[in-house]
N, C-alpha and C positions, 0 to 999 in steps of 0.2 A: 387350748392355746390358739393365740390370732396372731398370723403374723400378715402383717402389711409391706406392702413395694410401694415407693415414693411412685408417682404417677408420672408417667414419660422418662422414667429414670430408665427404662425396660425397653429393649423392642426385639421381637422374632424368639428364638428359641433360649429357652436359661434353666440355670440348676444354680438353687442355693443351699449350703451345708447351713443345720440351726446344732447348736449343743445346746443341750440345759440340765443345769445340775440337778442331783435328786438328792434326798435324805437318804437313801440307800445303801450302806454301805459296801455291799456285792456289785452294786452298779449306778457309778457317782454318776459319772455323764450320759444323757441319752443322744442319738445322734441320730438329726434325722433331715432326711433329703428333698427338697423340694423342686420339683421341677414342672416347666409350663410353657405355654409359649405367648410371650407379651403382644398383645395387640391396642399399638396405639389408636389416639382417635383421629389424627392426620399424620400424613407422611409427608415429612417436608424434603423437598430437593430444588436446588442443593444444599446441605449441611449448614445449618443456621451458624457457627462459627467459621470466621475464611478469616484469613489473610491476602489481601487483595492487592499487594503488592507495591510499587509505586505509582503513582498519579503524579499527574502533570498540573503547573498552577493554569486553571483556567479550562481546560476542557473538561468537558461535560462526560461520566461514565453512570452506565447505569447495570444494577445488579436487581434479576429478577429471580422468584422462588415461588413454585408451586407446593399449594397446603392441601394435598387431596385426601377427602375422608375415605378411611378404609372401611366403612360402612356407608354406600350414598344413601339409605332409607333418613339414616342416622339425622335429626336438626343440628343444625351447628349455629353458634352465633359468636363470632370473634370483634374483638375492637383492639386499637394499634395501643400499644402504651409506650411513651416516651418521653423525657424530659425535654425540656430546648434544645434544639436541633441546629446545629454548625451552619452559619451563614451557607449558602449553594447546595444545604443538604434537602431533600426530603422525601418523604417516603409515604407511598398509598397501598394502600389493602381492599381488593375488589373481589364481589363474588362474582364469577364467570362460568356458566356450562356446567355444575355442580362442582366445583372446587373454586378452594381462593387463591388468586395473584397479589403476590405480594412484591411492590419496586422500590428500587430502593435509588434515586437519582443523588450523586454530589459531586461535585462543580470545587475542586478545590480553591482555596484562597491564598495569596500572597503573602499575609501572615500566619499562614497554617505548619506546621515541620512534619506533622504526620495526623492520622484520623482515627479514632476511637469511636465508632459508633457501637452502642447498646442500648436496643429495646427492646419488647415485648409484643406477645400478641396475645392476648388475655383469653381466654376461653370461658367465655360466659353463659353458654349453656350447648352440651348440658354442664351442669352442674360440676363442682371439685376435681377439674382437669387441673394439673399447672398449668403456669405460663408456658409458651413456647419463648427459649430468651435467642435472641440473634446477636452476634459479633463480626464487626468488620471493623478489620486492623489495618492499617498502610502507613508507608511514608509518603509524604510529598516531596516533591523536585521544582523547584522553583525552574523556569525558561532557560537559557542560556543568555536572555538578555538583560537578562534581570542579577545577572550575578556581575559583581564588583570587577572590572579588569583590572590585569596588571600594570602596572607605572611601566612606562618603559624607561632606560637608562641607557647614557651611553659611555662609553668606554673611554 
């Protein structure tokens, strides 16, 4: 029997229950325990999904994330993966000092109500890591100058 863990799906200490039935009839189910302890190939901080709350139209925020290998002998080779990227967005991946920086700079827009970023950082060797996938969620708030005032009226 092979059982397999989804890759980065794990991290630090685990126990998984497997059942599998048998022709047996004294003994249908066999029950057996697995336990281990997952050691990824970078440890990312902070926690590639955030809610970053609101932004403002026009100023600049930037959100950085360190990718340290938990082996430094270890080669690593990452590349960013992302579709088109929201006007005032954009995002660099550097190697520094034996781990990568990862930034993530965006400049909300005018016409933006809220921010959905999802990308990738591909792990291309070694070999059949997954991706590491990132999310950053927010709303935007347009200025106080930029919103429509009231008529005024008189009585």
């Amino acid at each position: 029997m092979i059982v397999t863990l989804k890759a980065n799906s794990l991290s630090g200490p685990f126990t998984h229950t497997i059942y599998v039935e048998t022709d047996n009839p004294k003994q249908r189910f066999m029950r057996f325990v697995i336990k281990g302890n997952a050691i990824p190939l970078l440890k990312v901080s902070p926690e590639p999904v955030q809610y970053i709350g609101t932004l403002q139209v026009g100023k600049k925020y930037e959100y950085k994330y360190e990718l340290v290998p938990t082996n430094p002998k270890e080669k690593i080779s990452l590349e960013l993966i992302h579709s088109k990227l929201p006007v005032g967005t954009d995002i660099k991946l550097e190697k520094q000092d034996g781990k990568f920086l990862l930034t993530v700079t965006i400049t909300p827009q005018k016409d933006q109500k809220s921010i959905s970023l999802n990308f990738a950082v591909k792990i291309k060797e070694p070999k059949d890591w997954a991706d590491i996938k990132f999310t950053l969620n927010g709303r935007i708030q347009s200025n106080q100058s930029d919103q429509p005032k009231p008529e005024k009226t008189t009585p």
